[in-house]
N, C-alpha and C positions, 0 to 999 in steps of 0.2 A: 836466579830467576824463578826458581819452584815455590819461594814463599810466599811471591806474589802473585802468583796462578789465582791462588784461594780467591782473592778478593771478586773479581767477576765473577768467578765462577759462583760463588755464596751469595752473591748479589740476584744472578738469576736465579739461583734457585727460591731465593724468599720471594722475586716477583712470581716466579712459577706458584709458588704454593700458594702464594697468598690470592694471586689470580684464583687459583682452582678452588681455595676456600673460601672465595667472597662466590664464585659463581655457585656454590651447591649451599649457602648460606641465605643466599638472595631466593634461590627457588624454593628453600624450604621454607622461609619466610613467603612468602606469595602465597605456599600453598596453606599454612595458618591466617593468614589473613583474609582468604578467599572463604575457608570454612568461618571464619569470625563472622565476616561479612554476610555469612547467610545467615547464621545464628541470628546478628542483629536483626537483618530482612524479616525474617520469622517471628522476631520478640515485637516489632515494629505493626506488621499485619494482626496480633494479636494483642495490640495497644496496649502493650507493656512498652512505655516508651523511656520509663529510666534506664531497665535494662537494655533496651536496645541504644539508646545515647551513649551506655559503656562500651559495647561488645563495638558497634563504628570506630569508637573513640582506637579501640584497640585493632582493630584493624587497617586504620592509616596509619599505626604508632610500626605495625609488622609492617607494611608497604605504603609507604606514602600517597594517597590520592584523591584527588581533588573531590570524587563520588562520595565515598568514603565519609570526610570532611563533610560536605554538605547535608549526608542522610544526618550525620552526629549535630548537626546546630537543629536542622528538623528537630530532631528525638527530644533533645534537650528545650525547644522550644514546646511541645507539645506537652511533655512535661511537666513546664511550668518554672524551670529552672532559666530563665532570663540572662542569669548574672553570666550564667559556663556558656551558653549558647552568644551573648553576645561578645564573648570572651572570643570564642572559636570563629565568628565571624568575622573579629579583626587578622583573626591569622590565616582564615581563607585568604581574606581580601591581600596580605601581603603576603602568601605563599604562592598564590595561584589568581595574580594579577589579570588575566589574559580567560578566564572563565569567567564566561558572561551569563550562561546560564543560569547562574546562582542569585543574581542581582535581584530578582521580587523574593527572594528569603534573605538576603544578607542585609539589603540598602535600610526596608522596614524596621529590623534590626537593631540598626546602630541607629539610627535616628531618634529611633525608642531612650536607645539604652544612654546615649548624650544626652538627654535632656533627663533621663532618671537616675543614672550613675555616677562616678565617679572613673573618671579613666586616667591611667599613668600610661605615659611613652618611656622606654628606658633606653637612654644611647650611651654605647660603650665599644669600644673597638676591641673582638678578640673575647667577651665574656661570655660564661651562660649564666640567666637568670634566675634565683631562687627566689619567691616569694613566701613566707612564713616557712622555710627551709621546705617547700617542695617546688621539684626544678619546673621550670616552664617551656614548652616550646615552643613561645613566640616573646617577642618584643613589647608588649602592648596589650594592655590587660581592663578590666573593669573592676572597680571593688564598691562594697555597701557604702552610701555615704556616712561620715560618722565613725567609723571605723579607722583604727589605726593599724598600720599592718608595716613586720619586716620586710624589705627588699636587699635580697642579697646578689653584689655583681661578684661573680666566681674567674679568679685571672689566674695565672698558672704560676704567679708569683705571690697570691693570696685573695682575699677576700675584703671587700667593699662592702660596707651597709648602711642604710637609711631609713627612716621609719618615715611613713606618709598616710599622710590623710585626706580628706577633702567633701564636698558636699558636693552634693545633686548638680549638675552641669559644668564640671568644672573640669579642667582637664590639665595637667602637671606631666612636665617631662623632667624626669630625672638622667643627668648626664654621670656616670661616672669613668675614672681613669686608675689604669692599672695603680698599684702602689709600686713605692721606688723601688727597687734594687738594695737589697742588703748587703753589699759586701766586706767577707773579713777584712780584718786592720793589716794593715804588712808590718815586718817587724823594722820599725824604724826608732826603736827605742833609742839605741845609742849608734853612737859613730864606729863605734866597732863591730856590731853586728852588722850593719850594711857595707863597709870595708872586707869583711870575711864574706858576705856575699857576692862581691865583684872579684873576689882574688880566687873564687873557687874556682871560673873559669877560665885562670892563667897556669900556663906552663912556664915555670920558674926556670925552665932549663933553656927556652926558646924567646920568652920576654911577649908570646904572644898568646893569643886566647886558644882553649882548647875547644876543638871541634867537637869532642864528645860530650863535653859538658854541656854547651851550650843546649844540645838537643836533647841530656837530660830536663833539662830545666824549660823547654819550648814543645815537650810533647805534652800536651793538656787532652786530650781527643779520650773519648770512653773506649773500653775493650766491645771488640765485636760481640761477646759473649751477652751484653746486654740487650742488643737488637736480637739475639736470639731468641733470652728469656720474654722480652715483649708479646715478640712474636706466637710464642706459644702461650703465653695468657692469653694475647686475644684471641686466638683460637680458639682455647680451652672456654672461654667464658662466651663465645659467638655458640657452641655446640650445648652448653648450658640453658642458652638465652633461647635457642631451636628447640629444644626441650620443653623449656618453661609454656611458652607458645601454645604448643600443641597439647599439654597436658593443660593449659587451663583452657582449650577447647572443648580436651578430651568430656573435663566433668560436668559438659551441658548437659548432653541427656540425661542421666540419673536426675539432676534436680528440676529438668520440666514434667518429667516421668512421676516424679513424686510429689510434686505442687500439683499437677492434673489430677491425681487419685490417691496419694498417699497423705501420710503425718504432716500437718502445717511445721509440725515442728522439725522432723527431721530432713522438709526442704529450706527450712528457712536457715539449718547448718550445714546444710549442704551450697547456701547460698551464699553467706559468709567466708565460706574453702572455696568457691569458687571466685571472690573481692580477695580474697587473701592473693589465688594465684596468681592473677591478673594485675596486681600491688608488687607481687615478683617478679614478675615477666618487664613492669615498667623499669625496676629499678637497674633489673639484669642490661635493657636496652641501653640504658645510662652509660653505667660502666662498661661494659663492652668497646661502646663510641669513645671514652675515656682511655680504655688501654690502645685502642687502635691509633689515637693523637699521639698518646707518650710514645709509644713505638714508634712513630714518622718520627717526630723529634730526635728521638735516641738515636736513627739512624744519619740524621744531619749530624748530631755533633761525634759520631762513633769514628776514631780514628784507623781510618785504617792501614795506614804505612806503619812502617819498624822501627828500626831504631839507626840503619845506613841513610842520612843525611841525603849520601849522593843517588840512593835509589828512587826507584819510583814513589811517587807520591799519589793519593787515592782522593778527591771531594766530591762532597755529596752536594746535590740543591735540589730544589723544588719549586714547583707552582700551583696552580690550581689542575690537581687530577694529572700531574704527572711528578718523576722523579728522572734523575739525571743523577750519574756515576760516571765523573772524570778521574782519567788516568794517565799521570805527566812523569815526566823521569826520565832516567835509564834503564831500560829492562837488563 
């Protein structure tokens, strides 16, 4: 009975931890996004509105929210940048469906940008989108007319791409579908290799199949070891990503401090390391969201019974925002 304690027991404690590291993850992220958000506010009142269209951008990318979002299509609009703002205003309008507020900046918008753009819709069940290999987060984008551009659909069994194009009012939906399933050949070369594969699970002495065999050859399930090591990347790269955050907060001041009275030139490399950080921070977001999938995955297929047939037995499942651990057997 003692070898199978482990299994709940290790079960809770990854919800426990992982509970306590997404709650001190989530606030610190809040509180990077909250100082972003002012940053922008600030760059916005002082009709710097490129910089302010990023510093938004980056602060719904730390906390999600619809404010957020809306100041960044403003910024990018006032800007002069059409193509991003009308870009962001399709993914308001399908993030945050139910925000009416927004409608005399978003409707204007797109009405514009359909009759001067070119717009792709992408449908794919299960991918995330890269466009000229930088990822996207939304479905539904605007490009120059005239231009041709990669579209890449990212599946966890590979990669899909297509090149598209299009002119002023036109609008293309791209569907793509995972790619197949590779799998290796079995060895069915000759009649003897498959004959020595069925007689390996007989007992010659008894005329019948052997028990131990058969569940050598029927335990397929990963070692817990794995959801471990997941488990602590995504951590390790969530305390990374809280890092990243706050230090490319951190180096606002020095470079408003020295574009208001110092060298144009050592704020405008200080401006640069400050697009560098924030190009970190995005990528870090990525990956992070990336190890935390492979991790749920690894914990679906992680076997957790032994090697006694007649003992207990361990499955995982899942849904949307939860997880279940059934336990059937013998104790």
């Amino acid at each position: 009975m003692g070898r199978w304690v482990y299994v709940p027991a290790l079960c809770l404690a990854l919800s426990a931890a992982s509970a306590l590291a997404q709650d001190e993850s989530t606030g610190q992220s809040r509180t990077a996004a909250a100082e972003a958000y002012d940053r922008a506010s600030a760059a916005y009142l002082a009709r710097n509105y490129e910089q302010a269209a990023r510093w938004f951008e980056t602060a719904h990318r730390l906390a999600p929210a619809a404010p957020a979002l809306i100041q960044a299509i403003r910024s990018h609009h006032r800007a002069r940048n059409e193509l991003r703002a009308a870009t962001l205003a399709l993914q308001l309008r399908d993030q945050y469906p139910d925000v009416h507020t927004a409608d005399r900046t978003v409707l204007p918008l797109l009405r514009d940008a359909e009759q001067s753009l070119f717009r792709v819709d992408v449908q794919c069940d299960g991918c995330s989108v890269l466009l000229d290999g930088a990822l996207l987060d939304g479905m539904s984008f605007f490009l120059e007319p005239g231009t041709t551009h990669a579209v890449i659909a990212h599946f966890e069994g590979g990669d899909v791409e297509a090149e598209v194009s299009g002119a002023a009012d036109e609008r293309r939906e791209l569907a793509f579908e995972s790619p197949p399933e590779v799998r290796p050949e079995t060895g069915t070369q000759s009649g003897t290799g498959r004959q020595e594969s069925s007689e390996a699970g007989t007992d010659p002495r008894q005329g019948r199949a052997d028990p131990s065999a058969s569940r050598d050859e029927g335990s397929a399930g990963l070692s817990p070891v794995w959801v471990l090591v997941g488990a602590g990347v995504t951590a390790a790269l969530g305390g990374v990503l809280i890092w990243s955050g706050l230090d490319a907060v951190a180096g606002v001041d020095g470079y408003e401090a020295e574009a208001a009275t110092g060298d144009p030139m050592v704020a405008q490399q200080l401006l640069e390391d400050g697009q560098a950080r924030e190009l970190r921070t995005n990528v870090l977001i990525g990956a992070t969201a990336g190890a935390a999938a492979v991790t749920a995955i690894l914990l679906l297929l992680t076997s957790w019974g032994g090697e006694d047939a007649d003992g207990p037995r361990v499955s995982a499942g899942g849904g949307p925002g939860a997880l279940s651990v059934n336990l059937s057997g013998d104790l």
